[in-house]
C-alpha positions as CSV (number, residue, x, y, z in Angstrom):
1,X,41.7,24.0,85.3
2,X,39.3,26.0,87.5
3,X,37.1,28.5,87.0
4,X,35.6,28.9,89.9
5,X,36.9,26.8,93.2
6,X,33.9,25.0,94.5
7,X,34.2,24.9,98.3
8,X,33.6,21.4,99.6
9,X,33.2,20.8,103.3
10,X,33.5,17.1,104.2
11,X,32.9,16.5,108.0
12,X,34.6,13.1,109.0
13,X,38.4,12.3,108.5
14,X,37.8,8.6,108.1
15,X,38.2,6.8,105.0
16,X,35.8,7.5,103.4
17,X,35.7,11.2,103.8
18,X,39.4,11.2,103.2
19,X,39.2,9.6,100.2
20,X,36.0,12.4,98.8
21,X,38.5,14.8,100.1
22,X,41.4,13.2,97.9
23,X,40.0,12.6,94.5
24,X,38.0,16.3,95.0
25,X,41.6,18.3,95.5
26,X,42.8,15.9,92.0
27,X,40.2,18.0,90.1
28,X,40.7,21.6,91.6
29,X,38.6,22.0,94.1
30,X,39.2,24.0,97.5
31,X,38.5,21.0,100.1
32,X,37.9,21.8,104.1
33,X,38.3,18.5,105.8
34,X,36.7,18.5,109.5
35,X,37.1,15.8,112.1
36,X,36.5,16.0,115.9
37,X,38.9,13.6,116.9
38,X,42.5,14.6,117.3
39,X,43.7,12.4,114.5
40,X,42.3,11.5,111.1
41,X,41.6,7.5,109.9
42,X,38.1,7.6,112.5
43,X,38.0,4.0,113.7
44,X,41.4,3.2,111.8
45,X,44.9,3.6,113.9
46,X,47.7,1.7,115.0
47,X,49.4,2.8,118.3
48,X,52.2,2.1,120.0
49,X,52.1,1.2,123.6
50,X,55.5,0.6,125.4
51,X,56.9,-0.8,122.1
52,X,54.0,-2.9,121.3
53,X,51.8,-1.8,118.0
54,X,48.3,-2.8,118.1
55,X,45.2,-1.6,115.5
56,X,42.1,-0.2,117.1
57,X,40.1,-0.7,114.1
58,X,39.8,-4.0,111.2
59,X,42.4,-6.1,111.9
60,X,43.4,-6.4,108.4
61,X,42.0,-5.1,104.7
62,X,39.6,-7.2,102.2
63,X,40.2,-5.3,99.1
64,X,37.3,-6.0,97.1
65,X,38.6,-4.7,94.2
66,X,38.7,-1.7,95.6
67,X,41.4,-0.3,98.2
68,X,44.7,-0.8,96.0
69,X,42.8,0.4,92.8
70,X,42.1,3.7,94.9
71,X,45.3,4.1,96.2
72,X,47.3,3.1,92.7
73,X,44.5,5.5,91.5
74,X,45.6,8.2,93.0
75,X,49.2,7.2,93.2
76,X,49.8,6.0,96.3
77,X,52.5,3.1,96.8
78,X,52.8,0.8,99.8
79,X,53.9,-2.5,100.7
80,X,51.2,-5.2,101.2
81,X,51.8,-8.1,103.3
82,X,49.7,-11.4,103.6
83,X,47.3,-12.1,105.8
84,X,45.8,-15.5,106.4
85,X,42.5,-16.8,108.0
86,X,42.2,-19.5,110.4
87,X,38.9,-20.9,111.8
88,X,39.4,-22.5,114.9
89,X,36.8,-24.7,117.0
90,X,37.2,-26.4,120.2
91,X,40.6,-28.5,119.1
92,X,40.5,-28.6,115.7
93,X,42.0,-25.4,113.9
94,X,42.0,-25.1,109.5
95,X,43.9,-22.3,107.9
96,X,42.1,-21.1,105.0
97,X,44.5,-20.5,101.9
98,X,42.6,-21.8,99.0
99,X,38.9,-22.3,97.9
100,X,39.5,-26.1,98.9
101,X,39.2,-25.6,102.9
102,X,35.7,-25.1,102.0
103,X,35.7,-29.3,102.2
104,X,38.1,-29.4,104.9
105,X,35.9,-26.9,107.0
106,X,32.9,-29.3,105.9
107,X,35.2,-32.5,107.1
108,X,35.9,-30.2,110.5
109,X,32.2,-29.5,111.0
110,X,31.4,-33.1,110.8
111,X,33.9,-34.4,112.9
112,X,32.2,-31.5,115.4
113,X,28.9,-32.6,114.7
114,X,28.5,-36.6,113.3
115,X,24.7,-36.7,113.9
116,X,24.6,-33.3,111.2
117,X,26.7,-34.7,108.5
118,X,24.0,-34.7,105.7
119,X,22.8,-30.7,107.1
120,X,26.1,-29.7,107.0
121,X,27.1,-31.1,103.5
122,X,23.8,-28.7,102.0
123,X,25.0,-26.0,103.5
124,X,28.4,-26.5,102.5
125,X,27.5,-26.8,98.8
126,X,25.7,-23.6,99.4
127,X,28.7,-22.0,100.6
128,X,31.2,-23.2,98.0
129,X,28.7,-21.7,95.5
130,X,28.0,-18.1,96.8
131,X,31.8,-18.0,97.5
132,X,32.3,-18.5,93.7
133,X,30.2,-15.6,93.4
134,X,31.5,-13.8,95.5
135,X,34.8,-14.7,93.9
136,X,33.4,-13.1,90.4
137,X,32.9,-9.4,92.5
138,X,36.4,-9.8,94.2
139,X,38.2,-10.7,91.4
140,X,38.0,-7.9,88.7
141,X,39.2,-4.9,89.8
142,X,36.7,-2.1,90.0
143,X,36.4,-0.6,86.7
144,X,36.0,2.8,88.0
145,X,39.7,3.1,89.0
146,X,40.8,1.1,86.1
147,X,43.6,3.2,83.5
148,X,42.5,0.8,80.7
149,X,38.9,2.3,79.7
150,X,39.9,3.5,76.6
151,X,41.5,-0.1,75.7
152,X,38.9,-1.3,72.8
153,X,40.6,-5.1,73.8
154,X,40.6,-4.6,77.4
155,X,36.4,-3.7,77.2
156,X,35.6,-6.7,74.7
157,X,37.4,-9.1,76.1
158,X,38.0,-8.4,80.1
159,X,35.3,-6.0,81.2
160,X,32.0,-6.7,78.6
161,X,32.4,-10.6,80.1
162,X,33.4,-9.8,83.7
163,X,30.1,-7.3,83.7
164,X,27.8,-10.5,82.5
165,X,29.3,-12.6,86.0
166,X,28.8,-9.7,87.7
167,X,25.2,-9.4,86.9
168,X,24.6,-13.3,87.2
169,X,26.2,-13.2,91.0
170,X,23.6,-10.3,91.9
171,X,21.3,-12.3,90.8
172,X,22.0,-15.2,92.7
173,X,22.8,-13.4,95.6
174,X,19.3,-12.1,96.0
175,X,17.7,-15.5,95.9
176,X,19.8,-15.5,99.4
177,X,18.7,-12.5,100.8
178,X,17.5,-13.7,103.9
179,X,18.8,-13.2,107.4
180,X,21.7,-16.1,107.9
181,X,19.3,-17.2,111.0
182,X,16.9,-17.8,108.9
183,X,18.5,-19.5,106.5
184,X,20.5,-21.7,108.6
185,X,17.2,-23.0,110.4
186,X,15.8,-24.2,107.2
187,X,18.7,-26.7,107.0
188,X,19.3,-27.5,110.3
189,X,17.5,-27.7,113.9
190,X,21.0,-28.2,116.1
191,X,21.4,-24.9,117.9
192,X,24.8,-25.5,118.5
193,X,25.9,-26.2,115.0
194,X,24.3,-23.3,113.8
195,X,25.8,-20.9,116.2
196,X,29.1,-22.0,115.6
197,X,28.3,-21.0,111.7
198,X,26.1,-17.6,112.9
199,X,28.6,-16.3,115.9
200,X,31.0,-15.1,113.2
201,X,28.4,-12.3,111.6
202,X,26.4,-9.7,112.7
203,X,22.7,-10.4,113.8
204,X,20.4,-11.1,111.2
205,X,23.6,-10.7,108.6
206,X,22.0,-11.3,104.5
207,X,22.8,-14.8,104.4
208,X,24.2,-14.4,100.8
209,X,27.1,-12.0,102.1
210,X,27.8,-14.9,105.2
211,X,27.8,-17.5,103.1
212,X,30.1,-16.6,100.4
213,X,32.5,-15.1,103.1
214,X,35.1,-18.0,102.8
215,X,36.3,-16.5,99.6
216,X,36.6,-13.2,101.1
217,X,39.2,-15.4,103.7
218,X,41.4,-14.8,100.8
219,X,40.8,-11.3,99.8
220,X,42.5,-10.1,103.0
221,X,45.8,-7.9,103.2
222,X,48.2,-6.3,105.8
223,X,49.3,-2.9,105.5
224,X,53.4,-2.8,106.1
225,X,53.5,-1.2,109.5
226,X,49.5,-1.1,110.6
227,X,46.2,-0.7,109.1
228,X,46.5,3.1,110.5
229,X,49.1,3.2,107.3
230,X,46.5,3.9,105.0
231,X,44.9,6.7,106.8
232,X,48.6,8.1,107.3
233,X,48.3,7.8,103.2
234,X,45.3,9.4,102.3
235,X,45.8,12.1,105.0
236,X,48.9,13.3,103.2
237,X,47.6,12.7,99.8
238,X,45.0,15.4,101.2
239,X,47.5,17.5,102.5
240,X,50.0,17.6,99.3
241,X,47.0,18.7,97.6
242,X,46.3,21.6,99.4
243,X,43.4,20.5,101.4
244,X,43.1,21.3,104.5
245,X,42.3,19.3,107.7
246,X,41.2,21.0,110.8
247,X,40.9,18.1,114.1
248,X,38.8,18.8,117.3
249,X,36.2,20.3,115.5
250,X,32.9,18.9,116.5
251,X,30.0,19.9,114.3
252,X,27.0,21.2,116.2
253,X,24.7,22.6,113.4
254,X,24.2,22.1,109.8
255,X,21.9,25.0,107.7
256,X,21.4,23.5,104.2
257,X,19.6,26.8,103.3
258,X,22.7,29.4,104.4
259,X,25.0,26.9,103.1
260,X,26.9,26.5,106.3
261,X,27.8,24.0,109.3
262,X,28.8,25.7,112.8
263,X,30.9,24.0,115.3
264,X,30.7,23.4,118.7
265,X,32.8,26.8,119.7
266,X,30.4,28.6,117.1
267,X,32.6,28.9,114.5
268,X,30.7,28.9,111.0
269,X,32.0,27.0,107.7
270,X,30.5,27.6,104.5
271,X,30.4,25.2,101.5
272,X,28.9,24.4,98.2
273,X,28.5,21.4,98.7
274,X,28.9,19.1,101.8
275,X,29.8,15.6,102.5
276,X,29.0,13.9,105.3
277,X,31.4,11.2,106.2
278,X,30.5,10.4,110.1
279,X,27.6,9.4,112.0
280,X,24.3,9.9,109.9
281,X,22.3,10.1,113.7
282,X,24.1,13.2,114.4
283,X,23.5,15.0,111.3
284,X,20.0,14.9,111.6
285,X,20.6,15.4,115.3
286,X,22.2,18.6,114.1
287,X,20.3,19.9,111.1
288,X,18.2,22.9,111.0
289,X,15.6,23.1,108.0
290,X,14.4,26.7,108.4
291,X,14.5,28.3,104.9
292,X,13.6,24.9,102.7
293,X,11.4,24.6,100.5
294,X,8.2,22.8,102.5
295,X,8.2,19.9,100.1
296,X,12.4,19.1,101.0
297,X,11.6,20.1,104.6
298,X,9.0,17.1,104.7
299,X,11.1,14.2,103.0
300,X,14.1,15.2,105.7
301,X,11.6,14.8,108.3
302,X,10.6,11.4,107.3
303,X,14.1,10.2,106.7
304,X,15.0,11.7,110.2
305,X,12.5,9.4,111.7
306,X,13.5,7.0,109.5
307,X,17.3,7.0,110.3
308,X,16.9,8.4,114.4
309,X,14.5,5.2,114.8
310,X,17.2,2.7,113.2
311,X,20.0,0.8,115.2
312,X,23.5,0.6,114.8
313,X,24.6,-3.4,114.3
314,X,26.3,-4.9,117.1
315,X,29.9,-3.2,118.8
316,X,33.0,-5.1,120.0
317,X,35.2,-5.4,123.2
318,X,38.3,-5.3,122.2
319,X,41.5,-6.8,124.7
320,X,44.7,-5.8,123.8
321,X,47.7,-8.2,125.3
322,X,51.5,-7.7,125.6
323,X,52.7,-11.6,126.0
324,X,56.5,-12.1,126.6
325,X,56.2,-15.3,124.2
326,X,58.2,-14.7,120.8
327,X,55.6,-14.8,117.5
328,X,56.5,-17.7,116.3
329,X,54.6,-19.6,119.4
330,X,51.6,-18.0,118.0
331,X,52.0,-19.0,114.5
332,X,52.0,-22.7,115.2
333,X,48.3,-22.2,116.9
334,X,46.5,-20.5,114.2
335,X,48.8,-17.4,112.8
336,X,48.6,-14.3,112.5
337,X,44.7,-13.7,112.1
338,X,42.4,-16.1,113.4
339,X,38.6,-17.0,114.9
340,X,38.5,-19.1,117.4
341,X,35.3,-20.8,119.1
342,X,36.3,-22.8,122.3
343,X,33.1,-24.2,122.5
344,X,30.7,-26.4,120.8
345,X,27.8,-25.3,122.4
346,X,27.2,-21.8,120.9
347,X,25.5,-18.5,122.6
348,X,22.0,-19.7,122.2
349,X,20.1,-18.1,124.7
350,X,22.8,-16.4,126.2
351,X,22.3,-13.8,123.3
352,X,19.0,-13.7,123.0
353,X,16.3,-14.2,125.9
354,X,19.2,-14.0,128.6
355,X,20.6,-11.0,127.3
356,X,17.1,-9.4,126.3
357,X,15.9,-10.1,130.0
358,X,18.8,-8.4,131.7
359,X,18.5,-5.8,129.6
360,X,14.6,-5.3,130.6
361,X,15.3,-6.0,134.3
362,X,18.7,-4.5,134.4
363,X,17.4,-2.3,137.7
364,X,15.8,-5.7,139.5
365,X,19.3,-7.6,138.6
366,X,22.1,-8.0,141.3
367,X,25.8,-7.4,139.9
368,X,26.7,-11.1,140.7
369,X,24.0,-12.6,138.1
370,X,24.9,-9.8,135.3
371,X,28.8,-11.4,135.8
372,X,27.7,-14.7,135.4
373,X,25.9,-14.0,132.1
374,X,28.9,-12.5,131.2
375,X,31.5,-15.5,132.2
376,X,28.8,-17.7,130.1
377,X,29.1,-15.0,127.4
378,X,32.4,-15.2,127.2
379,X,33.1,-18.7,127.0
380,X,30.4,-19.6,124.8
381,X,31.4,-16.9,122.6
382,X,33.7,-16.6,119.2
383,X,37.1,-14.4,119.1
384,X,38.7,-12.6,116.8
385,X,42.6,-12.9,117.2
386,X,45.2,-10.7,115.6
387,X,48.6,-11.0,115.9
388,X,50.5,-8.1,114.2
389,X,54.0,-9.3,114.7
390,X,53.3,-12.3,112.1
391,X,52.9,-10.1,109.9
392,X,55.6,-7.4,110.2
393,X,58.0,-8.7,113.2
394,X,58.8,-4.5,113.8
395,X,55.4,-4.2,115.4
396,X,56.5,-5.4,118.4
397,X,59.4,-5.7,120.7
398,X,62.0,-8.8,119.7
399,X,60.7,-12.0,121.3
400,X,57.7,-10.3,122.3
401,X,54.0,-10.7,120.9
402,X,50.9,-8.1,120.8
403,X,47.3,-9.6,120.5
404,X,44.4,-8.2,119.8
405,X,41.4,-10.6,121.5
406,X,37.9,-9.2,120.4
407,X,34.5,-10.4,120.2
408,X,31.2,-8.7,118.8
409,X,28.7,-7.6,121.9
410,X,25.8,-5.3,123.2
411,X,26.1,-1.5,123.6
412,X,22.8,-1.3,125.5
413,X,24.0,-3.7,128.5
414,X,27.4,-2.2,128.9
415,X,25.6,1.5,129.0
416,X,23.4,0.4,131.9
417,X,26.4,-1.1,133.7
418,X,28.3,2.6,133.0
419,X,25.4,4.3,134.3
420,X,24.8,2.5,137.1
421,X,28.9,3.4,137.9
422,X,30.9,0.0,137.6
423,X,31.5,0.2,134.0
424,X,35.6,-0.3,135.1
425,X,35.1,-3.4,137.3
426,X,32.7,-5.2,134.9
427,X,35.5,-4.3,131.6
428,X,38.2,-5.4,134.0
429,X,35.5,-8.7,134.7
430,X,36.1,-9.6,131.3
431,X,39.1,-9.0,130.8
432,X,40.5,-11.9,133.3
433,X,37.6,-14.5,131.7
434,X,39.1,-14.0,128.3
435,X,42.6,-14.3,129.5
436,X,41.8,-17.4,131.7
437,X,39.5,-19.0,128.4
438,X,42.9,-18.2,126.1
439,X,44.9,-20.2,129.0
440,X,42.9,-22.7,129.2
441,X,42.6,-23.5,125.5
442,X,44.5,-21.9,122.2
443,X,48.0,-20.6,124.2
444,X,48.0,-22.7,127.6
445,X,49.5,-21.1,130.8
446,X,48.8,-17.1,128.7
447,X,48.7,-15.2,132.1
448,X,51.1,-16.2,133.7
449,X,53.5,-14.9,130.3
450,X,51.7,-11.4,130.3
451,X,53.7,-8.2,130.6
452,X,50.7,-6.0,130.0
453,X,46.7,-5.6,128.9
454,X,43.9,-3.0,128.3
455,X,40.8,-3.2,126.6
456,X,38.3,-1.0,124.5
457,X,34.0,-1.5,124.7
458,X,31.4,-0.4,123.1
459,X,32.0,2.9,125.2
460,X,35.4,3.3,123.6
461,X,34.4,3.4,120.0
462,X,31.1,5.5,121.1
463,X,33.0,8.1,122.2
464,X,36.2,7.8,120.0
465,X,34.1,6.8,116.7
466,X,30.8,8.7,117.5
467,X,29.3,6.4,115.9
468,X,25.6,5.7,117.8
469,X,25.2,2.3,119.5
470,X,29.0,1.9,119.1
471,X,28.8,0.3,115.8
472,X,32.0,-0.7,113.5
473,X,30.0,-1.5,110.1
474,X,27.1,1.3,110.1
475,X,23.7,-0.4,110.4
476,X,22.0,-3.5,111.9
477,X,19.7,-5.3,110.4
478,X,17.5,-6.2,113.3
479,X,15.8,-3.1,112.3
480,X,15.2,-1.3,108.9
481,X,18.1,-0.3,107.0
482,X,17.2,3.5,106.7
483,X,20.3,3.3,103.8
484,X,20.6,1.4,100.3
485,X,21.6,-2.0,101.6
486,X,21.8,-3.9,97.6
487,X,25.0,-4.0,95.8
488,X,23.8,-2.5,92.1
489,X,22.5,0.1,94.1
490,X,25.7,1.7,95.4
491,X,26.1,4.5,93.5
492,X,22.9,5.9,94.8
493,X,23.9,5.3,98.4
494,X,25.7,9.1,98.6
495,X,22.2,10.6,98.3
496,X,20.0,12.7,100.7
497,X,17.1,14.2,100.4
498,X,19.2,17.7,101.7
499,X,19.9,19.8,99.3
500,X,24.0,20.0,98.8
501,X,24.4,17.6,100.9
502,X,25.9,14.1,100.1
503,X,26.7,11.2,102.9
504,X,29.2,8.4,102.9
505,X,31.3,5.6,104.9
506,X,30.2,3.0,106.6
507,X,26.5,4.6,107.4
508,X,25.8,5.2,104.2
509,X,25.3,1.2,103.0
510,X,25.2,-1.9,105.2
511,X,26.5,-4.1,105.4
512,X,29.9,-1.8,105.3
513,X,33.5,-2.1,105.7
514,X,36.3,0.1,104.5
515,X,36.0,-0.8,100.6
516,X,32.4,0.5,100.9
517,X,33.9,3.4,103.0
518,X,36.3,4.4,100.3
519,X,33.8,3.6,97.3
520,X,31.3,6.0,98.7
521,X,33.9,8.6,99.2
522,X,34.4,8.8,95.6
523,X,31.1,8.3,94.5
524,X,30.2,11.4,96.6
525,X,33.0,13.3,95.1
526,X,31.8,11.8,91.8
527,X,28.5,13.9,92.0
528,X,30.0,16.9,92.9
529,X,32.5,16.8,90.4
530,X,29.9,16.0,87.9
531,X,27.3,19.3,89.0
532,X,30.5,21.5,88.8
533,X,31.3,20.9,84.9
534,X,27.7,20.7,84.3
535,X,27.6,24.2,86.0
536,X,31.1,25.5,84.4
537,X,32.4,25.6,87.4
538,X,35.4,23.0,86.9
539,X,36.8,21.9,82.6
């Protein structure tokens, strides 16, 4: 089948680049898979601490038409178990299983907020019909992964309609692309109402992709034993191929014209063709242009500046709980995956000119006052709860629970705080408030049940991740998007302007999650694949 065994080097063992990595060894090629963690999956893991199992990265898979395709693609089994939504706030709590909580979400809302009732009926309609968009992406498997493209019946009657929806929903959706802020205040001038609707997205989120997020609710899955299943999957799929994977290998330089990338103990790699599947800062961080053409050296210098000058969307703190409570107690308040907002009120200016100011004056601010913003923070603020053991009781201990407790927040502040050398008493800080806001509200009396806790920042997944600012989903939108950032445009998102060298995973379109991670990964592979027959290199 090969001619010639074109030598891919794909730094990053996360999805994405373990998917590239995948579909490349399916077609021959000789595939060097670099990572400078210890463990492949990047953000993606589940551990085990003293019997409890907890995941460090999404708390459960939307599949987007895209995950199970891949993995059925390349023929990969596993068993998928359901995952629910719930959207709690202050007492009232809806469990989102069908297109029809949309209304009972708009009943809850109302019920919040009396004097919004007309606002939040508007907004709701919008909603109900971006999610019915959003419903005609979901819904179709991607045809890229499909095994019935040389069905005549299957095109005419499935895919040629499917393809028209598709194209109408783009369209609609970029009527919408506006930040959800913005949106939202055209509609409605209650601050608190429309944090409560804006806490649950990243800043300045397109309000399209927001809006039509209640159908996503039901897109979501749970890998049987973790979410770090599927990188355990993909890794071996790469390893029964006869890729190879080398861990704690921390790329230092990249030299597009030698055709080479040098690690951090000097060791040299060559390729003939790259993928770059981590953080895009540090490639250009790492890249050395000498021996390009002058025309290629000056586009990688302006999407250098482009890409070193953009910021990475917001991070999250992430508690992790061992309660001595059994899992059912937790199913009757909200189930296995839930966000919870204990308080009407919303963030307000506790995100924005509070934050921003300690941020400017963090040297002229006294510990005491940065706490209190963060006790305000905290309380004001909206969680993300997973509860593995709902879904698979094995992931913890019998008549035992694990939570994860996470909410999105600032990588600049906490930096400041680590510099300034209390970083452990300020992450211990907010570990107690959230425990204390949890026993005061969702699961009364919580501390005085707990057998255990620990907690990652934006620190953690810095370091762990290397991802710059911290971020879980690749860009933020507060700045420009140095990336393709439109849906139709996708397939282009694997470019550079480096000759050889491709990109992918979450910094290589945003918004980003692990379908786009995986997608890209293929796409990247896609190109090289199609350069090789086109050279001869590969039938």
């Amino acid at each position: 089948m090969t001619m010639k065994k074109q030598k891919i080097v794909i730094v990053g063992a996360g999805m994405a680049g373990l998917t590239a990595a995948a579909y490349l060894l399916k077609d021959g090629c000789d595939v060097l898979l670099l990572d400078k963690n210890d463990r492949c999956g990047g953000l993606l893991s589940t551990f085990n601490s003293n019997g409890f199992y907890f995941d460090s990265g999404p708390r459960a898979f939307v599949n987007s038409g895209i995950v199970k395709p891949i993995l059925k693609d390349l023929g990969m089994e596993w068993e998928f178990l359901e995952n629910k939504i719930s959207i709690g706030v202050a007492d009232q709590m809806l469990r989102f299983d069908s297109m029809d909580r949309i209304q009972d979400y708009q009943r809850m809302l109302t019920g919040l907020f009396p004097q919004n009732a007309q606002e939040i009926e508007k907004i709701t309609a919008i909603s109900s019909e971006l999610s019915e968009y959003t419903r005609v992406l979901y819904e179709f498997d991607n045809p890229n992964f499909s095994d019935q493209m040389n069905d005549r019946k299957f095109i005419f009657r499935k895919l040629i309609p499917w393809t028209f929806k598709f194209l109408h929903a783009l369209r609609k959706f970029e009527q919408f692309n506006i930040p959800m802020e913005a949106f939202i205040r055209r509609y409605t001038a209650n601050a608190s109402l429309s944090d409560v609707l804006l806490q649950h997205f990243f800043k300045h989120t397109p309000a399209y992709f927001a809006l039509g997020y209640y159908y996503v609710y039901l897109d979501y899955f749970y890998p049987k034993g973790g979410t770090g299943v599927l990188a355990d999957l993909l890794k071996n799929k790469v390893l029964e191929g006869g890729g190879e994977i080398r861990l704690n290998t921390r790329i230092a330089a990249v030299n597009p014209a030698e055709k080479t990338v040098t690690d951090a103990d000097g060791q040299r790699y060559a390729y003939d063709d790259l993928i770059w599947a981590a953080d895009l800062k540090t490639l250009y961080r790492s890249l050395n242009p000498a021996g390009l053409d002058a025309k290629v050296s000056a586009q990688i210098d302006t999407k250098t500046r482009q890409t070193l000058a953009a910021k990475g969307a917001e991070s999250v703190f992430i508690l992790f709980l061992a309660v001595n409570r059994p899992p059912e107690y937790f199913r009757a308040r909200g189930g296995e995956h839930l966000f919870f907002t204990p308080s009407t009120q919303g963030l307000g200016e506790t995100n924005q000119a509070e934050r921003q100011k300690l941020l400017e004056a963090f040297e002229h601010t006294s510990k005491a006052e940065i706490l209190d913003w963060a006790a305000r923070f905290c309380e004001l603020n909206t969680f993300e709860v997973s509860v593995p053991a709902l879904r698979d009781p094995a992931l913890a201990p019998e008549g035992q629970t694990g939570l994860m407790i996470s909410f999105l927040t600032d990588y600049a502040l906490i930096e400041k705080i680590n510099a300034a050398g209390w970083y452990d008493e300020f992450k211990t800080a907010l570990e107690e408030r959230v425990v204390r806001i949890f026993s005061q509200t969702l699961y009364p009396g919580l501390a005085e049940d707990l057998l255990f806790k620990f907690s990652a920042t934006p620190l953690t997944i810095c370091q762990v991740a290397g991802s710059s600012e911290g971020a879980i989903t690749g860009w933020s939108f507060e700045t420009d998007v140095p990336v393709v950032n439109k849906l139709k445009d996708i397939p282009k998102s694997v470019l550079t302007p480096i000759p050889g060298v491709y990109q992918a995973g979450q910094w290589a379109y945003s918004p980003a999650g692990v379908p786009i991670a995986m997608l890209t990964g293929w796409y990247a592979s896609q190109r090289i694949l199609k350069d090789a027959r086109k050279a001869g290199l590969i039938r």
